[in-house]
LUMLO-134429 format. One record per residue (C-alpha): x, z, y; residue in three letters. Coordinates in steps of 0.001 Angstrom, whole numbers. Example, Ala and Ser with C-alpha at 12.3 -4.5 7.8 and 13.67 -1.06 7.14 Angstrom:
<pts>
PT     east       up    north  resn
PT    12300     7800    -4500   Ala
PT    13670     7140    -1060   Ser
</pts>
This chain:
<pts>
PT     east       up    north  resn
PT    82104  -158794  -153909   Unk
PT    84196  -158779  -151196   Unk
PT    84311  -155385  -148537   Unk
PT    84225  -155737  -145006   Unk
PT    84885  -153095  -141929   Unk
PT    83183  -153574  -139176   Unk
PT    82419  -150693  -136210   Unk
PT    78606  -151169  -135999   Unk
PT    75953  -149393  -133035   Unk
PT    73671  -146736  -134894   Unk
PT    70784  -148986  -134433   Unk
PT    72800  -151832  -136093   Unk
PT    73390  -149945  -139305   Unk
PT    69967  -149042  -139617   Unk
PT    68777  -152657  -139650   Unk
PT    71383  -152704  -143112   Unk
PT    70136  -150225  -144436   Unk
PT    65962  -150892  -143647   Unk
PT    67000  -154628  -145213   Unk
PT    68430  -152598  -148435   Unk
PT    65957  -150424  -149183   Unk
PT    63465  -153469  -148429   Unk
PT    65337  -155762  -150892   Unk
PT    65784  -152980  -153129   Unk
PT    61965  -152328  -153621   Unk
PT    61497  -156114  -154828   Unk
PT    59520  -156837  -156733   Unk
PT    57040  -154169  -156356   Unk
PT    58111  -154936  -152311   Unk
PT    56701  -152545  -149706   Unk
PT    54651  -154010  -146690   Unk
PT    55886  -151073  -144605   Unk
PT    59839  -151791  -145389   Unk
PT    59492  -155498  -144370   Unk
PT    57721  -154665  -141231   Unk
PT    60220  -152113  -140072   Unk
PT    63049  -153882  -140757   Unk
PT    61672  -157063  -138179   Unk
PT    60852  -154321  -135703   Unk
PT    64488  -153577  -135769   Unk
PT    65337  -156963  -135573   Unk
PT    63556  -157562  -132599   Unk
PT    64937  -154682  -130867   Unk
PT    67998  -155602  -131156   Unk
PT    67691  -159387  -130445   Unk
PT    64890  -158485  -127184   Unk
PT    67109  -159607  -123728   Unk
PT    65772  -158715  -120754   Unk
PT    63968  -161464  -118917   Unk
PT    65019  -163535  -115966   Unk
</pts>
């Protein structure tokens, strides 16, 4: 597997790491881990309306 560097916001790396521990859990797969990682997801992808 192949490394990359890239200069990621806090909030960004959190999203990683809520996705790891979310796909790490499988198969057993907690409820709680899925939810939190799309609640970062939208935080980061929410743009201000016109």
């Amino acid at each position: 597997m192949e490394t990359i560097t890239m200069k990621l916001t806090e909030e960004e790396a959190e999203l990683i790491e809520a996705i790891r521990n979310y796909r790490n859990s499988f198969p057993n797969g907690y409820p709680q881990l899925l939810w939190y990682a799309q609640e970062l997801f939208e935080c980061l992808t929410d743009l201000p309306e016109d």
